[in-house]
C-alpha positions as CSV (number, residue, x, y, z in Angstrom):
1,X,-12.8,-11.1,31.6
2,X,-9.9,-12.8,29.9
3,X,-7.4,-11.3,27.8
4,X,-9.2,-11.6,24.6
5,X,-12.4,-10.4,25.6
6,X,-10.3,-7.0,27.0
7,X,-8.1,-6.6,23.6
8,X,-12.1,-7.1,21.4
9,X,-13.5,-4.6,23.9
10,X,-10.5,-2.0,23.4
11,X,-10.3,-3.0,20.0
12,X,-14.2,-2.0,19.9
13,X,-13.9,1.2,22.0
14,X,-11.2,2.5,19.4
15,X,-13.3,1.6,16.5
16,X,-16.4,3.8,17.7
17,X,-13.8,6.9,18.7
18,X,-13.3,6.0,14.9
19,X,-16.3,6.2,13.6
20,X,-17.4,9.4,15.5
21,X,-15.2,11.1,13.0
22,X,-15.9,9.1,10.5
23,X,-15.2,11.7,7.7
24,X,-11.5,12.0,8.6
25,X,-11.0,8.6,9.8
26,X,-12.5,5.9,7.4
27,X,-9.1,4.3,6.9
28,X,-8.2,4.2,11.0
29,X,-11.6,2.6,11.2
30,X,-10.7,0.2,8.5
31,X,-7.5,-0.9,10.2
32,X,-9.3,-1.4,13.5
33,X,-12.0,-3.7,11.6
34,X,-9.2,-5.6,10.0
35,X,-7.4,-6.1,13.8
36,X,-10.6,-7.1,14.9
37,X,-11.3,-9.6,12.4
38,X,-7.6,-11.1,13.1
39,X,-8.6,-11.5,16.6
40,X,-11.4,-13.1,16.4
41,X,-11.4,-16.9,15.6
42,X,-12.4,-17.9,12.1
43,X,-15.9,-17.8,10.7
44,X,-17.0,-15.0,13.8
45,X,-16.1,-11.7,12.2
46,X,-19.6,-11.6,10.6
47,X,-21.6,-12.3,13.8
48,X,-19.1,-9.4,15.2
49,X,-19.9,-7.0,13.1
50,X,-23.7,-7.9,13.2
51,X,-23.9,-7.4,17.1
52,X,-21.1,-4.6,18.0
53,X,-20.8,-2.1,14.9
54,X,-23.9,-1.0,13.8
55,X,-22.9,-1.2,10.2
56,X,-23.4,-4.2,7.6
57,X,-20.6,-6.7,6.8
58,X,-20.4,-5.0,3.1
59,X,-19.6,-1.7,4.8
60,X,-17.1,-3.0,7.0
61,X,-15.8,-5.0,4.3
62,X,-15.6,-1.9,2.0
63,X,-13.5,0.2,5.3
64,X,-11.1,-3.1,5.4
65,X,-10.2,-2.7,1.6
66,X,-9.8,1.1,1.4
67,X,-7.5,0.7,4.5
68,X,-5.4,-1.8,2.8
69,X,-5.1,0.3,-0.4
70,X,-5.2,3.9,0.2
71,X,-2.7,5.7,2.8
72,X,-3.4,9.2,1.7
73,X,-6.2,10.1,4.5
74,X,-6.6,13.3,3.5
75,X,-8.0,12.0,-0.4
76,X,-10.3,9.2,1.3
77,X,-11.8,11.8,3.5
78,X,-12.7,14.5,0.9
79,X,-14.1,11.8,-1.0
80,X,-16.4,9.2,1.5
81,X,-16.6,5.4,1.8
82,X,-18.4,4.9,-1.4
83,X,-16.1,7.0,-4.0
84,X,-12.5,5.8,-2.3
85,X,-13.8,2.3,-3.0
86,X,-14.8,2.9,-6.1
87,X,-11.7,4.0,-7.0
88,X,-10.3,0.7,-6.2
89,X,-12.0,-1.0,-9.7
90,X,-8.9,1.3,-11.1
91,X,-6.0,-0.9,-11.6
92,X,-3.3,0.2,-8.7
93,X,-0.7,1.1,-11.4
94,X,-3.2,3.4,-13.1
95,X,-5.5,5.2,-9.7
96,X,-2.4,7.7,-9.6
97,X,-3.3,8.5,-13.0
98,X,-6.8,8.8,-12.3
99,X,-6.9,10.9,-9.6
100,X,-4.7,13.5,-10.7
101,X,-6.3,14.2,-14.0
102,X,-9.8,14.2,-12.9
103,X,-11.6,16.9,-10.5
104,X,-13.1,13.6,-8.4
105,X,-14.3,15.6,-5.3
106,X,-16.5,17.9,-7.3
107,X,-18.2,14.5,-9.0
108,X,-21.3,13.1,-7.7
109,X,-21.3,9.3,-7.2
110,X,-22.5,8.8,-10.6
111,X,-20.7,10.7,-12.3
112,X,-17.2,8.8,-11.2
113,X,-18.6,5.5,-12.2
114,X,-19.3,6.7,-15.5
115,X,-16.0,8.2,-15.6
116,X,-13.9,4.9,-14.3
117,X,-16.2,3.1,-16.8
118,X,-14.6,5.0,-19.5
119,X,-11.5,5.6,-18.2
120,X,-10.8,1.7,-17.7
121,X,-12.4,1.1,-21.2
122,X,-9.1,3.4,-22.5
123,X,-6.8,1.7,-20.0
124,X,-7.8,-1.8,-21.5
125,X,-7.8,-0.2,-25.2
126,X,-4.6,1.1,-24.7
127,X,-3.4,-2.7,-23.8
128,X,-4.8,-4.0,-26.9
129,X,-3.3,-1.9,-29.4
130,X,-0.1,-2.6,-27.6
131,X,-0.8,-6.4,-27.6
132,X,-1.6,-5.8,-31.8
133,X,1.4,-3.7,-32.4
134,X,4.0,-6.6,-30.5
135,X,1.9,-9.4,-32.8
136,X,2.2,-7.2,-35.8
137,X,5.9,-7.3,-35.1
138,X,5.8,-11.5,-34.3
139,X,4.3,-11.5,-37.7
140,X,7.0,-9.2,-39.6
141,X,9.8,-11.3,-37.4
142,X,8.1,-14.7,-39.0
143,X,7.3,-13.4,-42.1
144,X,10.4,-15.0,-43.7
145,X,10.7,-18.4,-42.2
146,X,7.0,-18.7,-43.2
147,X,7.2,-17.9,-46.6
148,X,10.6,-20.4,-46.5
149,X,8.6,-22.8,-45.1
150,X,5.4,-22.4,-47.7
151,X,7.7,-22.7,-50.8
152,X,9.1,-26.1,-49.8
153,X,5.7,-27.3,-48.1
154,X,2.6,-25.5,-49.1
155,X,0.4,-27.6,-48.7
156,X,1.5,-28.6,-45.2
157,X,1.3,-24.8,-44.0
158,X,-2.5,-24.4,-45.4
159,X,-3.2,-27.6,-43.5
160,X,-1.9,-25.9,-40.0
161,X,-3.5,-23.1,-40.9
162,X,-7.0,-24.4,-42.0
163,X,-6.7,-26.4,-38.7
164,X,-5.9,-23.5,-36.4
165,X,-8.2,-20.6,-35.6
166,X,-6.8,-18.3,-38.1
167,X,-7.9,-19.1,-41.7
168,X,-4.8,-18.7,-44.1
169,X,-6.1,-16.8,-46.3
170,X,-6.7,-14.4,-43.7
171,X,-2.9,-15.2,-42.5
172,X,-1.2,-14.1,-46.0
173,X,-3.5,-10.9,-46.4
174,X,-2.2,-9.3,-42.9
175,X,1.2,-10.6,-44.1
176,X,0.8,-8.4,-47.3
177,X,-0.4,-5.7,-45.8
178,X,2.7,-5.3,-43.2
């Protein structure tokens, strides 16, 4: 046996020890998958997992990612493969956020999708009122050099505009109303 063939067969052994205690040790078991994979030349990680781990490549795939996101054990064991990886469709600057304000352990599978579904929806809301106030404030900032610019040239600046994706009528009613 070379030396490769002994590291995959520890490398193995350790990943079953893992997955006897699966519950506490998804993430170890993710780690080992992702040692494996590095071990193994290029394009034989799937036939590995195929033959030796008696999950599918999706599921080891799934271990991989939670291990290289989440650290906290503890949460990844209360809450299973399936839910910690779920969690990952939260942006990483707003899980935190998530998984404190939420009773997540007590929800069934369903019932955290539906509740990342609308959580991201106010995540990506929240970015686009943001995104309308700073344009809001472009548009005030503007305002001025535009109206300079459509007293000396008006009919230049309705020929941008007609040209452009915002119709200037359109453009001088926002202007009004800030």
């Amino acid at each position: 046996m070379n030396n490769l063939s002994k590291e995959l067969e520890v490398l193995k052994l350790e990943y079953f020890h893992h997955k006897d205690v699966a519950t506490i040790n998804l993430i170890e078991m993710g780690k080992r998958l992702i040692a494996i994979k590095e071990k193994l030349p290029y394009g034989e990680f799937t036939e590995w997992i195929n033959l030796h781990s008696g999950i599918s490549i999706r599921t080891s795939q799934m271990y991989m990612k939670v291990a290289n996101e989440f650290k906290d054990t503890q949460l990844v064991s209360c809450l299973g493969i399936k839910k910690a990886y779920k969690l990952l469709s939260i942006q990483m600057d707003h899980r935190d956020e998530f998984i404190k304000s939420q009773d997540i352990s007590n929800m069934s599978y369903l019932e955290l999708v539906k509740c990342i579904e609308q959580f991201n929806e106010e995540v990506e809301l929240c970015k686009l009122k943001d995104r309308i106030d700073v344009l809001k404030e472009d548009l005030k900032k503007n305002e001025s050099e535009l109206s300079y610019y459509y007293e000396l040239y008006p009919n230049d600046v309705e020929r941008v505009f007609n040209n452009s994706f915002i119709p200037f009528e359109y453009f001088i009613k926002l202007v009004q109303e800030i």
